[in-house]
C-alpha positions as CSV (number, residue, x, y, z in Angstrom):
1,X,65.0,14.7,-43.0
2,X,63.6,16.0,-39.5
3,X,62.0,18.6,-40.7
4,X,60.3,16.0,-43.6
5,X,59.4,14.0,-40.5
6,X,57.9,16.7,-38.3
7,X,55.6,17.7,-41.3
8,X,54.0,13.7,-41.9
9,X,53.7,13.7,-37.6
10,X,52.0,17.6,-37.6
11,X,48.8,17.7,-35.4
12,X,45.4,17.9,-36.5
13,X,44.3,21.7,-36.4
14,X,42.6,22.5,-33.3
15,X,39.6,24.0,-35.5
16,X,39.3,20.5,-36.8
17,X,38.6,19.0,-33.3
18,X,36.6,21.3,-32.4
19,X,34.6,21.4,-35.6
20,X,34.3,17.1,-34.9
21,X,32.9,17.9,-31.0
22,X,31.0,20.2,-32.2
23,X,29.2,18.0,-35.3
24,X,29.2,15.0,-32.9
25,X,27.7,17.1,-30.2
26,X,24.7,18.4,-32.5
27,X,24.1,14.8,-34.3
28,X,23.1,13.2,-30.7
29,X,21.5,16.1,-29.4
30,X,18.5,15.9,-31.4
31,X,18.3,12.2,-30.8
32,X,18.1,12.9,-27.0
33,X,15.9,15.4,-27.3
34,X,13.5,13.1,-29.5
35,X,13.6,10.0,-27.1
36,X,12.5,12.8,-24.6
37,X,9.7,14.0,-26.8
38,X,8.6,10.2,-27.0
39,X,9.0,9.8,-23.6
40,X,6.8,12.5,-22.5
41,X,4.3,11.4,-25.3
42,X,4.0,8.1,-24.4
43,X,3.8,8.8,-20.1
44,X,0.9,10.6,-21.7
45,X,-0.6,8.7,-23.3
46,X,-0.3,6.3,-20.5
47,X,-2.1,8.8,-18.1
48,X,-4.8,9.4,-20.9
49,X,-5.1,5.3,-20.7
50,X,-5.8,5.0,-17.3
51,X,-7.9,7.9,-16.6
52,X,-11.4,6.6,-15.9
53,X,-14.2,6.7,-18.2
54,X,-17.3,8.3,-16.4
55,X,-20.0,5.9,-16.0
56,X,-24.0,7.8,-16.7
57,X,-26.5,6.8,-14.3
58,X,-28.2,5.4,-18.1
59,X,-25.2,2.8,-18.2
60,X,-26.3,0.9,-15.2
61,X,-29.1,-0.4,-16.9
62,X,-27.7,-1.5,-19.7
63,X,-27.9,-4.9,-20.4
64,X,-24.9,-5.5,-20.6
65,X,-24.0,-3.8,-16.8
66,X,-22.6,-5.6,-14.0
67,X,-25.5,-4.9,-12.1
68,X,-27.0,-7.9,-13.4
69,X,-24.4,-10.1,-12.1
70,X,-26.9,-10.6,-9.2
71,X,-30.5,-11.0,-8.5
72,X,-31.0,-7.7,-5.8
73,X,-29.5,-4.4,-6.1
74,X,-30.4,-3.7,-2.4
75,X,-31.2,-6.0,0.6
76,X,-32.7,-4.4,3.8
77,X,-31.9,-5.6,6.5
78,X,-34.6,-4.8,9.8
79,X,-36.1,-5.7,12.5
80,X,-39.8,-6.5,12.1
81,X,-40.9,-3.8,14.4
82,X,-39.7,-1.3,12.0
83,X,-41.7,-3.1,8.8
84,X,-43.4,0.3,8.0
85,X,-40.6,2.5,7.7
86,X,-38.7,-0.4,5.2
87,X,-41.9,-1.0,3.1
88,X,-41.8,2.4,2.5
89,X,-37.7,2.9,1.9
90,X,-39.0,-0.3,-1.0
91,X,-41.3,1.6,-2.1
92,X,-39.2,4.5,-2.7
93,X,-35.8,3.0,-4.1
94,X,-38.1,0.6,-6.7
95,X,-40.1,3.8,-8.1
96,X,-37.0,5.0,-9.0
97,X,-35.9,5.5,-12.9
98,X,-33.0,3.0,-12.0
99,X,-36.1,0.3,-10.7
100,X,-33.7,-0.9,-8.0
101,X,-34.8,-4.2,-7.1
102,X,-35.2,-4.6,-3.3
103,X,-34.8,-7.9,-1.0
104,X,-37.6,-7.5,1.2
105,X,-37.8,-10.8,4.0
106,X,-41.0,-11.2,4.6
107,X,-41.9,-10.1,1.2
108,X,-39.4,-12.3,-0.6
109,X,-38.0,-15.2,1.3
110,X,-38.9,-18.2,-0.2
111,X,-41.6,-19.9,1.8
112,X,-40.6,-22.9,3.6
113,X,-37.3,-21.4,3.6
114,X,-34.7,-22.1,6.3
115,X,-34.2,-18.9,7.8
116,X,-30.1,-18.7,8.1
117,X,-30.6,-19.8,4.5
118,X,-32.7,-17.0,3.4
119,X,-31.0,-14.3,5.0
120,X,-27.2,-15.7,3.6
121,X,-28.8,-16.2,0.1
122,X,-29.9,-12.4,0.2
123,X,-27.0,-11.3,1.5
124,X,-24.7,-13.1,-1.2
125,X,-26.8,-12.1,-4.1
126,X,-27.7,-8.3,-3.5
127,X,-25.2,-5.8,-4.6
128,X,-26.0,-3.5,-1.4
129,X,-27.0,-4.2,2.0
130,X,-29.1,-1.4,4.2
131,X,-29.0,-1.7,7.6
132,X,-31.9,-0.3,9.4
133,X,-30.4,0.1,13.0
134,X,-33.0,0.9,15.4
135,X,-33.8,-0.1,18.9
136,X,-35.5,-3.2,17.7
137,X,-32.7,-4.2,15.3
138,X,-29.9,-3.9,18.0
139,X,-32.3,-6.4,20.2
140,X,-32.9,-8.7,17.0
141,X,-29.9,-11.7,16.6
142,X,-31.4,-12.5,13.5
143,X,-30.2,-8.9,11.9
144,X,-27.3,-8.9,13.8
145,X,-26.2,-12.6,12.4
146,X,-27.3,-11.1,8.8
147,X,-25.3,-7.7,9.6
148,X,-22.1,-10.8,10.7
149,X,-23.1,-12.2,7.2
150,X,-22.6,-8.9,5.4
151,X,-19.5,-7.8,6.6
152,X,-18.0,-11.8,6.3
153,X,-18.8,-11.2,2.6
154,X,-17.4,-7.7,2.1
155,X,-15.8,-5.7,4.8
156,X,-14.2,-3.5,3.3
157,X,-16.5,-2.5,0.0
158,X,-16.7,1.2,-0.1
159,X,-20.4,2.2,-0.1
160,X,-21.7,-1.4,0.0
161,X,-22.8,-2.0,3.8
162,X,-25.5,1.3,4.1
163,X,-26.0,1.7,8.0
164,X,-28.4,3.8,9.0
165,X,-29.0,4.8,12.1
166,X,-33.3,5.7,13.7
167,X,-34.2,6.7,17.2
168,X,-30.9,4.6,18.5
169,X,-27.7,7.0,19.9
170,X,-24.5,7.7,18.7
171,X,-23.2,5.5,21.7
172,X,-25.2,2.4,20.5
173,X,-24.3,2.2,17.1
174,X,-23.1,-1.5,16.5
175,X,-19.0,-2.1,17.0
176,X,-18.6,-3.8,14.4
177,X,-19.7,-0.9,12.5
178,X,-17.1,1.6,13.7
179,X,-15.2,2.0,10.4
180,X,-17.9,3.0,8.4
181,X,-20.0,6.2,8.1
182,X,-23.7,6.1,8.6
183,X,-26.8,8.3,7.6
184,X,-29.2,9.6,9.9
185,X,-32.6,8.8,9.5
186,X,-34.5,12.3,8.7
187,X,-36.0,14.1,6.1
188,X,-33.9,13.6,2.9
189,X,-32.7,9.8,4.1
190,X,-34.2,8.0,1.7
191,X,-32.4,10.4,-1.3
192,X,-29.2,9.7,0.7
193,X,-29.4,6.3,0.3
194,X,-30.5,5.9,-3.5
195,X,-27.8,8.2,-4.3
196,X,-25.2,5.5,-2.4
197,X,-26.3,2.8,-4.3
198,X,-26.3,4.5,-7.4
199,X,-22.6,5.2,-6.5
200,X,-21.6,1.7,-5.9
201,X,-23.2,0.5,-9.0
202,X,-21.6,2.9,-11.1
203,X,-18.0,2.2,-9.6
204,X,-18.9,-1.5,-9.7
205,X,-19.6,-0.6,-13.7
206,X,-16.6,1.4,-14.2
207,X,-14.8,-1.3,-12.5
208,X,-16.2,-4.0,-14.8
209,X,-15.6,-1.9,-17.9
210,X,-11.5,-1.1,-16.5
211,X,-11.0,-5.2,-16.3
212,X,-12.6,-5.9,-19.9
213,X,-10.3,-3.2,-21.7
């Protein structure tokens, strides 16, 4: 009878055990390393998603760009001493191939016009703003309250407050300009600031383009 006994209670075989870890072992290993595969795939795919799209110079002008959301691509402000050197700046940026359209004061200002009204309607519906600091600007309080206008509408956009600084030194530059980089009115000034517009437009694009996806 005990011996009957010991032979129904006898162990499994440690082979067996082993041979169950071991098949258990190699079932879920393949499933881990799967949900790994997928895991990887799909971070990139996620990296692929949110990668941006370059945005052509061409795409600025397409109708359907954001550029159109307003009326001016560029608004200079200046002091009227220093109407020569803007009309020619205009004439520059708008015989471009990207035609920027240029808010010129005394050129466009509506006549009859309020002049705080003017100057806050250019500033709120042009993309960029140029500011031609000069002697004669940093005496103006009309170009300061439109510099005051542009920085209360954006003070942080990257690229869209273009200071530029003429015959006026390092020490004089405006305050309330301190945090951003200026250009130095010389030779290749003008190509400077085209190429800083077409910048903003095209991250203002890309922008557009990221929110309708």
């Amino acid at each position: 009878a005990g011996w009957f006994k010991r032979l129904l209670y006898k162990p499994k075989p440690r082979s067996v055990e082993n041979s169950l870890n071991t098949s258990h072992s190699t079932s879920s290993s393949p499933s881990s390393s799967s949900a790994e595969s997928s895991s990887s795939s799909s971070s990139m795919s996620l990296i692929r998603s949110i990668r941006p799209s370059p945005v052509l110079v061409s795409d600025i002008s397409a109708s359907g760009s954001a550029r159109w959301a307003k009326t001016y691509d560029v608004c200079i402000c200046h002091s009227e001493v220093d109407l020569e050197v803007v009309e020619e700046l205009v004439s520059y940026l708008e015989g471009q191939p990207e035609s920027f359209r240029c808010f010129l004061q005394l050129r466009d200002a509506a006549p009859g016009g309020a002049v705080v009204t003017e100057l806050c309607d250019a500033v709120q519906n042009s993309h960029c703003w140029v500011m031609l600091i000069t002697p004669g600007f940093l005496q103006d309080p009309w170009c300061k309250y439109q510099m005051h206008q542009a920085l209360a509408e954006a003070p942080m956009a990257n690229g869209r407050t273009i200071p530029v600084l003429k015959d006026v030194d390092r020490k004089d530059y405006p305050k309330e300009l301190r945090n951003l980089y200026y250009i130095y009115m010389k030779e290749n000034s003008f190509r400077q600031i085209r190429d800083t517009v077409v910048r903003y437009l095209q991250d203002l694009c890309r922008s557009s383009m990221s929110t309708t996806e």
